[in-house]
C-alpha positions as CSV (number, residue, x, y, z in Angstrom):
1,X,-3.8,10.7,21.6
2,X,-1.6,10.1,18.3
3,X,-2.2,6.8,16.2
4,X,0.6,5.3,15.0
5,X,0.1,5.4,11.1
6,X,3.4,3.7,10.0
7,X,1.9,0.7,12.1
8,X,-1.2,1.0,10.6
9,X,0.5,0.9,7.0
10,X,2.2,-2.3,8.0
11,X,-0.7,-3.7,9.6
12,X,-2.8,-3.6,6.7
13,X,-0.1,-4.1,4.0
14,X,0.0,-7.5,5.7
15,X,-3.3,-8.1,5.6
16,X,-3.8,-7.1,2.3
17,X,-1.2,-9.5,1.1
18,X,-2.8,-12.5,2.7
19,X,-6.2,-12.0,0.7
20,X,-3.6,-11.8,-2.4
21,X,-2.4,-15.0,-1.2
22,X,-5.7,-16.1,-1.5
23,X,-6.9,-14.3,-4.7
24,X,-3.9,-13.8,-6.6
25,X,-5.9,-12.4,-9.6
26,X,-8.0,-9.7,-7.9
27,X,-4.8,-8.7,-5.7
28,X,-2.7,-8.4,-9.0
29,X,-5.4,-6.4,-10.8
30,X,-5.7,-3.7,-8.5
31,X,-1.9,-3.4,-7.8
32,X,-1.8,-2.6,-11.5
33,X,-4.7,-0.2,-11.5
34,X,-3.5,1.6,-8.7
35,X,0.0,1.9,-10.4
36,X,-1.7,3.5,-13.7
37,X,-3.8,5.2,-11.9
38,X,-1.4,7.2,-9.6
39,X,1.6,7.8,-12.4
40,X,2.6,11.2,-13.3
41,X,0.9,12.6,-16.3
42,X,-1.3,15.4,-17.1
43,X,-2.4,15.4,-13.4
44,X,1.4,14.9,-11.3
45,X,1.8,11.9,-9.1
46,X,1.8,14.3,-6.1
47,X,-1.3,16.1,-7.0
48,X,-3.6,12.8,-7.1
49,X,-2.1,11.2,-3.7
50,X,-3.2,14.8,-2.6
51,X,-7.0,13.6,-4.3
52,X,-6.4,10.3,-3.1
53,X,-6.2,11.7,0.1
54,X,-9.0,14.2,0.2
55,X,-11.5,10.9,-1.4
56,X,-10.1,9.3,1.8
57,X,-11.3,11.6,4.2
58,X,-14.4,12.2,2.4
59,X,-15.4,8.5,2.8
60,X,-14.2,8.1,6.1
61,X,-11.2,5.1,5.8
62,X,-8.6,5.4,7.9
63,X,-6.3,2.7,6.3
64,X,-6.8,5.7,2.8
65,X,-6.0,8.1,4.6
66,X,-2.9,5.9,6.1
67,X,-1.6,4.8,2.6
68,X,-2.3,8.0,1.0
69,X,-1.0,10.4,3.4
70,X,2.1,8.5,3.3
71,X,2.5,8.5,-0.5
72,X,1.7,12.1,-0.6
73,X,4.9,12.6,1.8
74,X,6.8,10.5,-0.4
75,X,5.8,12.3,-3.4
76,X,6.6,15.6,-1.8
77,X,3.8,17.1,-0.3
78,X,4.6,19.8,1.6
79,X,2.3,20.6,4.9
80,X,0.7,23.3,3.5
81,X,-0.6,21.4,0.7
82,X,-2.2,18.5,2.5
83,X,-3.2,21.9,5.0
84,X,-5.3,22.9,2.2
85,X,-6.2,19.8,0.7
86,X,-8.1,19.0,3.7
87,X,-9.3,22.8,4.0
88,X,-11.6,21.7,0.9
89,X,-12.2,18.6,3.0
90,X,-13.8,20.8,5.3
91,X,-15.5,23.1,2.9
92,X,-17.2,19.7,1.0
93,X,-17.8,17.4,3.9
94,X,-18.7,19.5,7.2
95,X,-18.0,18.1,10.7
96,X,-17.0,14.6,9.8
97,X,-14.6,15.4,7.0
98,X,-13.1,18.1,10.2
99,X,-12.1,15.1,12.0
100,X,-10.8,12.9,9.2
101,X,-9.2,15.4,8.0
102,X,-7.3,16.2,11.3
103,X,-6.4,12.6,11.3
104,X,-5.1,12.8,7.3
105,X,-3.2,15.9,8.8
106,X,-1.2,13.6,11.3
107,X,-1.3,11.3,9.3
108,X,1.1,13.0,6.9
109,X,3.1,14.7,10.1
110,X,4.2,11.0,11.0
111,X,5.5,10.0,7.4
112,X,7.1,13.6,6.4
113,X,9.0,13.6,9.4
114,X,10.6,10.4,8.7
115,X,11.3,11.2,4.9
């Protein structure tokens, strides 16, 4: 059984822009604070979608693990990374972060393999 993450990005993108709709202000603010937030700097753009990712599967949110697995493939993540990334996973979490992280894993399969 695969999910279809690139739906699931959609799906929620377009929810997510009907509460901005409806609270322009709140919407706006954290579209900026995600921007600063993810920019390359001391830490690269690529290594905090990896930590974006890994805070995903650690607090169990599939539509985190959706956006961030695909920004980590567009950042250039390779496999092994987001491999290892959720190997910690494992290591801090147990069992549950096992089967987030399996689903981060695909997850980043469906968007690398359409970059």
């Amino acid at each position: 059984m695969h999910k279809d993450w690139p739906k699931t990005t959609e799906e929620l993108t377009a929810l997510m822009q009907t509460f901005g709709k409806g609270h322009p202000e709140v919407a706006k603010g954290f579209s900026q604070l995600s921007t600063a937030a993810e920019k390359d700097g001391a830490v690269s753009a690529k290594h905090k979608e990896l930590m974006a990712l890994a805070i995903g599967v650690a607090i169990r949110c599939e539509g985190c693990i959706a956006f961030h697995a695909k920004a980590a493939a567009e950042a250039g993540a390779s496999r092994d990374e987001v491999l290892e990334t959720v190997g910690v996973c494992l290591y801090m979490g147990g069992g549950p972060s096992f089967v987030y992280g399996s689903q981060a894993l695909e997850a980043f399969d469906a968007f690398a393999s359409s970059q």
